[in-house]
C-alpha positions in Angstrom: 105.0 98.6 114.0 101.4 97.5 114.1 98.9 95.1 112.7 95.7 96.2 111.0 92.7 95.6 108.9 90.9 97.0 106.2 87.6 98.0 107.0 85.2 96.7 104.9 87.3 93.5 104.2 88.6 92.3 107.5 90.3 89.3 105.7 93.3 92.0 104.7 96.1 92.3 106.8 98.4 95.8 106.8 101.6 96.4 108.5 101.4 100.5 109.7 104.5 102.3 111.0 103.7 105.3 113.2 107.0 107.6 113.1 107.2 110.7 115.3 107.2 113.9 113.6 109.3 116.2 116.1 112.2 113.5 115.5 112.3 113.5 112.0 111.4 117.2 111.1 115.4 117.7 110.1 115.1 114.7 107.9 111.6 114.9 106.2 113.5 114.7 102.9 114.8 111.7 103.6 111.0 109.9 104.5 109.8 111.7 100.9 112.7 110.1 99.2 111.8 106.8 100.4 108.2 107.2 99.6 109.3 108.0 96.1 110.8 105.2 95.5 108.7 102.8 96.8 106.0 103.9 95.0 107.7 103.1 91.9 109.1 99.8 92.6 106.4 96.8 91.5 108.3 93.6 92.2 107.1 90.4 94.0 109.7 90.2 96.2 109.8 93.6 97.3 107.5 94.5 100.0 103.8 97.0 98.8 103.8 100.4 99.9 99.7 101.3 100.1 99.2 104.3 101.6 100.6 107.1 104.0 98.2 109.1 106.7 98.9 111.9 109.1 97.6 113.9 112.3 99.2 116.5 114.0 102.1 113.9 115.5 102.6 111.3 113.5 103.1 110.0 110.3 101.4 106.3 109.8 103.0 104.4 107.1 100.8 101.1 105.4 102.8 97.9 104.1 102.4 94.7 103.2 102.1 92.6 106.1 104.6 90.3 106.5 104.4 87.6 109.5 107.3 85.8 108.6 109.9 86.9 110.6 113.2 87.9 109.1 116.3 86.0 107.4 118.0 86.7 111.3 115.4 85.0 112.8 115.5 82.0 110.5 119.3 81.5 110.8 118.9 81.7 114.8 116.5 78.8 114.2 118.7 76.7 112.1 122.0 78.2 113.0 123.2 78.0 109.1 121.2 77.0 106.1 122.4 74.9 103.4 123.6 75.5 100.2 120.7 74.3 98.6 118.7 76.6 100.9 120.9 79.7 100.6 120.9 79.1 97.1 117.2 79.5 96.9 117.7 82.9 99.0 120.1 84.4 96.8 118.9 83.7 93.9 115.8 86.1 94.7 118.2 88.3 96.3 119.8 88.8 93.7 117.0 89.3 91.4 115.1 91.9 93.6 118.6 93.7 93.4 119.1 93.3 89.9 115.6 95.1 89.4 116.9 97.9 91.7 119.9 98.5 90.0 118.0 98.6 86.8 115.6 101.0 88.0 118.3 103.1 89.0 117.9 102.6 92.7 120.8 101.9 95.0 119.5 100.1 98.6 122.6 100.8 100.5 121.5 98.9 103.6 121.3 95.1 102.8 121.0 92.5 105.2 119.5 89.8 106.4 117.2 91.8 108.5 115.9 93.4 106.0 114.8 90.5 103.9 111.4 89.2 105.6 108.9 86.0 104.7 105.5 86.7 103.6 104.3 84.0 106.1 105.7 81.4 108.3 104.6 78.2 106.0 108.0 76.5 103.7 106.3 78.3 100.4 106.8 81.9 102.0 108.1 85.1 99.8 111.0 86.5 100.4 110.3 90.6 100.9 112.7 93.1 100.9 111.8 95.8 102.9 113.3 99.1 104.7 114.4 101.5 101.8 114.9 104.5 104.5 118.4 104.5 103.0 117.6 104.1 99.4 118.1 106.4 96.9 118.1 107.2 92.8 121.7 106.8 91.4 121.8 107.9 88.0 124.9 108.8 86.9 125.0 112.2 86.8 124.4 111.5 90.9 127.4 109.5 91.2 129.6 108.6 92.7 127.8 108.5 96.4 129.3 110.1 99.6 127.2 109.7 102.6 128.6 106.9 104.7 125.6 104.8 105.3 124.7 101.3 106.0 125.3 98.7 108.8 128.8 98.2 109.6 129.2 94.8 109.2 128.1 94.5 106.0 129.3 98.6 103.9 131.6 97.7 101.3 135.2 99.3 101.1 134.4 102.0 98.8 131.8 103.0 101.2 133.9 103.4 104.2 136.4 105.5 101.7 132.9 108.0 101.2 133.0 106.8 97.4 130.9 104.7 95.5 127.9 103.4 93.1 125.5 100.7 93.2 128.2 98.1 93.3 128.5 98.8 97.1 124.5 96.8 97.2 126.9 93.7 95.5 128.9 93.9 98.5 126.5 93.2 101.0 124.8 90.6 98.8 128.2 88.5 99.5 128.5 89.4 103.6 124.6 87.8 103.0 125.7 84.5 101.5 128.7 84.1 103.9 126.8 84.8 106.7 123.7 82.3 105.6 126.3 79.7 104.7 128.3 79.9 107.4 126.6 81.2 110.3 128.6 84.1 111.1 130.2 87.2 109.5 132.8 87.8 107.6 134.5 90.8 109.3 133.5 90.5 112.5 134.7 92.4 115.8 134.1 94.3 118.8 134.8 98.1 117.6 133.4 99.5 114.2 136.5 100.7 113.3 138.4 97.5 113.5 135.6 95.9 111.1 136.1 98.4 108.6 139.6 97.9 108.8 138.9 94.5 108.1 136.9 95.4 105.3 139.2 97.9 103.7 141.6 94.6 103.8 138.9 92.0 102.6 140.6 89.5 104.6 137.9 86.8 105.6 138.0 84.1 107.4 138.3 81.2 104.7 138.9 78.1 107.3 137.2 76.0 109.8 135.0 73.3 110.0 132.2 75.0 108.2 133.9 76.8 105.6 136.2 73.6 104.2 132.7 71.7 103.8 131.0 74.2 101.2 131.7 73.8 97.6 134.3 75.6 95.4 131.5 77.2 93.2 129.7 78.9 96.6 133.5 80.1 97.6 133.7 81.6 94.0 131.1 83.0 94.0 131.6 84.6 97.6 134.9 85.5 96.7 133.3 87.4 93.1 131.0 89.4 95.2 133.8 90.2 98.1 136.0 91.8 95.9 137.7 94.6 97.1 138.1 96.3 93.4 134.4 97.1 92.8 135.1 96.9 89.3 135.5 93.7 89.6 132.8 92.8 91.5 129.7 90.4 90.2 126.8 92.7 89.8 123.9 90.6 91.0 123.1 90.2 87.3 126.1 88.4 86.5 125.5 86.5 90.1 122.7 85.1 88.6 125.0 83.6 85.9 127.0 82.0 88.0 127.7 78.2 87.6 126.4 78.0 91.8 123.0 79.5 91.2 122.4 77.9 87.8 123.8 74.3 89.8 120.1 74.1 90.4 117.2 75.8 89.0 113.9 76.5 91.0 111.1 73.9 89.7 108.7 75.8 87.8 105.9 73.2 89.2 102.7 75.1 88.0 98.8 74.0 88.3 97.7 74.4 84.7 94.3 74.5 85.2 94.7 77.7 87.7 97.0 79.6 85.5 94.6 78.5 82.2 91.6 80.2 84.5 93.7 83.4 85.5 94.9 83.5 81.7 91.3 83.6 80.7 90.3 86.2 83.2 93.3 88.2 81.9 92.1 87.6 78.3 88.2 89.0 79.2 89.5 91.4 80.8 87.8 94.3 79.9 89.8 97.5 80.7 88.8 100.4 78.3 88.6 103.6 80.6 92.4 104.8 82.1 90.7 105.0 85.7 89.2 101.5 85.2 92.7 100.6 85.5 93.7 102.9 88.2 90.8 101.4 90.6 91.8 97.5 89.7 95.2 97.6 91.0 93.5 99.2 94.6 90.9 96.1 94.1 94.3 94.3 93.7 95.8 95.4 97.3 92.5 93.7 98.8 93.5 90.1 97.8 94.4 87.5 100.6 97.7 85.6 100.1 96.4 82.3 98.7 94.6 84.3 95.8 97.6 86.4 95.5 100.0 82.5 95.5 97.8 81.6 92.6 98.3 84.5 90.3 101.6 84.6 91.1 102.3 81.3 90.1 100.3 82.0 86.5 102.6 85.2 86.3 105.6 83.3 86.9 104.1 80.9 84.1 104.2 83.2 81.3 108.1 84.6 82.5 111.5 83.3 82.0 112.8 82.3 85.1 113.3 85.8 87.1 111.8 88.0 85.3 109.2 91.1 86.4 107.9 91.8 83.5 105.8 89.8 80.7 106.4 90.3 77.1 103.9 90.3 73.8 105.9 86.7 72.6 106.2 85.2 76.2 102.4 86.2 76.5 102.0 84.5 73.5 104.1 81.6 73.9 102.1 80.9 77.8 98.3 81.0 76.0 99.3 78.5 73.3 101.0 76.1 75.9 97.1 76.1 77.4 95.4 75.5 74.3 94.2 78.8 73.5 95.2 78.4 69.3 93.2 80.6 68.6 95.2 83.8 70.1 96.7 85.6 67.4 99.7 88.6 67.1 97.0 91.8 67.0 94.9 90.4 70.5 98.5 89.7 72.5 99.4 93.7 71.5 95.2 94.7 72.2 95.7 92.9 75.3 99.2 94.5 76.4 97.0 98.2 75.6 94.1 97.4 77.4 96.5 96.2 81.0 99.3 98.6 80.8 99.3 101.4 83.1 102.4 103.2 81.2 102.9 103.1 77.4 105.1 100.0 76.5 104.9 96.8 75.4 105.3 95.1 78.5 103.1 94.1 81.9 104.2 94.6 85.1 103.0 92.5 88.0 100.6 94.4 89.7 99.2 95.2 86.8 98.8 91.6 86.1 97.5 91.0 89.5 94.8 93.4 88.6 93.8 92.9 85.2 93.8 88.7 86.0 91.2 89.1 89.1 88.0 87.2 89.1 85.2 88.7 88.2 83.3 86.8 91.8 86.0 88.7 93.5 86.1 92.2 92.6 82.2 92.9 92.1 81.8 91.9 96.1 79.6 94.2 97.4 82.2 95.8 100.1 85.1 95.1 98.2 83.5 98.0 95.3 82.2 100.3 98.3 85.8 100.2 99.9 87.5 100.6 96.5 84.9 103.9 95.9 85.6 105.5 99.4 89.8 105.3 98.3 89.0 107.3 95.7 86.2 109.9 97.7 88.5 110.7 100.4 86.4 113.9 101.4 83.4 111.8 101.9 81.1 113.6 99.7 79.6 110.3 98.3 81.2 111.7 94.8 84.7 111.0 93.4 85.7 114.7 92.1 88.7 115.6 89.5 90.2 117.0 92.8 89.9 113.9 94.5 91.4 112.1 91.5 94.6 114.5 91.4 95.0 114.0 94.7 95.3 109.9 94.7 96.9 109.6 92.3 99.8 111.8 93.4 99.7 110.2 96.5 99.9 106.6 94.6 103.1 107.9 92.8 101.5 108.7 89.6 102.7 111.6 88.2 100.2 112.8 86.0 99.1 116.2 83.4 95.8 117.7 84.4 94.5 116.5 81.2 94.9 113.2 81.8 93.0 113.4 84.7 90.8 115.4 83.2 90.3 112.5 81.0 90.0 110.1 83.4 86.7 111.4 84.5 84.9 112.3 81.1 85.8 108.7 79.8 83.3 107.2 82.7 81.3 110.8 83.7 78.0 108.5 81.9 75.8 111.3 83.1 77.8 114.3 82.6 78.1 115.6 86.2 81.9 116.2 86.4 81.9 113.5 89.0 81.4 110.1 89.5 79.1 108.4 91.8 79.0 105.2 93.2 76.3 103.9 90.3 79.0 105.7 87.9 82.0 103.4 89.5 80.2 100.4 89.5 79.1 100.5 86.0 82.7 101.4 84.8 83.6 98.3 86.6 80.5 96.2 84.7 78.9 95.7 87.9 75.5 96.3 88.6 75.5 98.8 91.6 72.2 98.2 93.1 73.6 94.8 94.2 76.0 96.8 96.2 75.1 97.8 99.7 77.1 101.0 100.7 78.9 99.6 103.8 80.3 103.0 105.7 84.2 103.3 105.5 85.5 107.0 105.8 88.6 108.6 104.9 89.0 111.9 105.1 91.4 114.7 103.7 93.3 117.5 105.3 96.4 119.9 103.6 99.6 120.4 104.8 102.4 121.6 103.7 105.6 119.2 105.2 105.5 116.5 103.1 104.4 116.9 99.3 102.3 114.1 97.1 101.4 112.5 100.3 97.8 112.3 101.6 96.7 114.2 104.6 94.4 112.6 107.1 92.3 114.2 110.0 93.8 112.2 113.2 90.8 109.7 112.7 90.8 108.6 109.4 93.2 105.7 110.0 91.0 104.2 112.6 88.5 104.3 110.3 90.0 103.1 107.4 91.7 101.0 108.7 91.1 98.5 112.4 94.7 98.9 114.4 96.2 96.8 116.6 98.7 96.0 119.4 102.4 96.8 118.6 103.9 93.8 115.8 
């Protein structure tokens, strides 16, 4: 793993992956799958995919940058966290699985060290990260076989080579165990003697540590440790539980912030489909404290654990902020206008983007970056071909049409292409304030991996400034 930079807005951080072709060339269905599905997932607490590039060796995958270390490496330093802090944990543990799960994604590898901190500071996100094991689960795909997972924390049904998304449920509880009492459940030197363990679900319920934690944490251990996985707490009915609602989060918000963001997300003016498209890239350019701030206005307008905003609790969070004026018909215009997919919700990256400040996004190299995404042949031109091609590589599966409608929405002068004057003014910017900083990525086919992007060997040094090893 390395650290990197954007080029073109060196403030930007990027986690990249570099993974060895030759050793994965049996198991290149396995890297598409996870692509696929972390293209799709758009939860704060679940870490951003960007971008894959390749040479002839190597595949180099961009993250989120995360500097926080893992939940491992904050139980070394504190040796076992309180119930007041695990309770903090789980409860967006159990949220980022209950999203999963309703997405029809199964994680199969829990643990604590896949569960990383945006940053080292006390107000750090909690990410989770590593999907290499993930997969779709809809039912006509159950039950799973593949025994998967790290030993210590596969549930019973698992080891037996049978099983659903309950098995994520399991893990959750080895989790709160282990952060509570600073060691595993079923623990032991051989593999096989742990699973025997688990197959029993005999844990160890005495000691020192154990007899000081409350009866509603033991319950609530003892719900997600059942052997019977029809019995198990699904992380939404975890979240129901009397030792997570014991103590809701504060919901301490800076009013004048979220009134500003909600007013930028009010003028928003986002009338052409690839106007939308570019402002989520613009998005991924944010630094964290901008990124804190509209995530404290998108947690505003949701109930407590929520990822996505609806028309009333839209509604309900302008009116809380003085805008009376706000009526029924603007909310639903306004849900259109932001709304990457048909439905009457927003997601949060497409809040992040359609809440930006206008200061922000019409930066002279934050536009030229965002236009050379999108022109990945170089050509100084954004093409229909060009188009197809990111957005399959963004996860975006879209008809021709529509991205042959894309282009004629914001062709103004009828070339079948956009330039950089043609980006700008789609954005309302005026482009001659924009100096045309050089950042170069390039394109190349291949064959291995489908819907990803292709990269000559040097595009991702200059795209993107890398580093020593992270």
């Amino acid at each position: 793993m390395r650290l990197a930079r954007l080029i073109g807005s060196r403030e930007q951080v990027f986690a990249v992956k570099t993974i060895n072709k030759k050793k994965i060339k049996k198991e290149s269905q396995l890297l598409k799958r996870e692509l696929t599905i972390l293209k799709n997932l758009d939860h704060p607490n679940i870490v951003k995919f960007y971008e894959v590039y390749q040479d002839e060796n190597f595949f180099h995958l961009v993250t989120e940058f995360c500097g926080g270390g893992d939940l491992v490496d904050r139980l070394i330093e504190k040796k076992r966290f309180t119930e007041e802090e695990t309770r903090m944990i789980m409860r967006k543990a159990f949220q980022t699985v209950h999203y999963l799960h309703k997405h029809g994604v199964v994680h199969r590898d829990l643990k604590l060290n896949n569960f990383l901190f945006s940053h080292r500071g006390d107000d750090a996100e909690l990410k989770l990260i590593d999907f290499g094991l993930a997969r779709y689960a809809e039912k006509e795909n159950l039950p799973l076989h593949s025994s998967v997972g790290t030993p210590m924390y596969v549930a019973p049904e698992v080891v037996k080579g049978k099983y659903d998304e309950k098995c994520d449920s399991w893990s959750l509880g080895v989790m709160m165990y282990i952060l509570l009492c600073g060691n595993p459940p079923f623990e032991d030197d051989s593999n096989q003697r742990i699973f025997k363990k688990i197959m029993r679900g005999k844990y160890n319920k005495s000691g020192s540590v154990w007899n000081t934690l409350s009866k509603s944490a033991k319950d609530l251990i003892s719900k997600l440790l059942a052997v019977n996985s029809s019995k198990r707490y699904t992380p939404q009915k975890a979240l129901k539980h009397p030792w997570i609602l014991e103590q809701q989060p504060s919901r301490e918000f800076n009013t004048k912030s979220v009134s500003k963001i909600l007013s930028n997300l009010r003028n928003c003016d986002l009338k052409y489909k690839f106007q939308k498209e570019v402002m989520t890239v613009i998005a991924s350019y944010l630094n964290p404290e901008q990124l804190k701030k509209i995530r404290n206005a998108f947690d505003y307008c949701v109930q407590a654990g929520s990822d996505e905003i609806t028309s009333s609790e839209l509604s309900k969070a302008f009116k809380s902020l003085g805008f009376q004026d706000i009526d029924d018909e603007e909310i639903k215009s306004l849900l259109e206008k932001v709304s990457l997919r048909k439905g009457a919700v927003i997601r949060y990256s497409e809040f992040i983007a359609a809440s930006m400040d206008y200061k922000f996004y019409s930066k002279q190299e934050i536009l030229w970056t965002a236009f050379k995404y999108f022109d990945i042949d170089d050509t100084k031109y954004i093409t229909l071909a060009n188009l197809r091609e990111v957005m399959a590589r963004r996860g975006r599966k879209l008809e021709d049409s529509e991205i042959d409608q894309m282009i004629q929405e914001v062709d103004f002068n009828n070339q079948g292409k956009l330039s950089f004057g043609d980006f700008c003014e789609m954005l309302g910017v005026n482009s001659r304030k924009s100096s045309q900083s050089t950042v170069i990525v390039a394109n190349e086919k291949d064959d291995l991996v489908t819907q990803i992007p292709n990269f000559r060997s040097q595009s991702i040094q200059t795209y993107l400034s890398l580093q020593s090893g992270q």
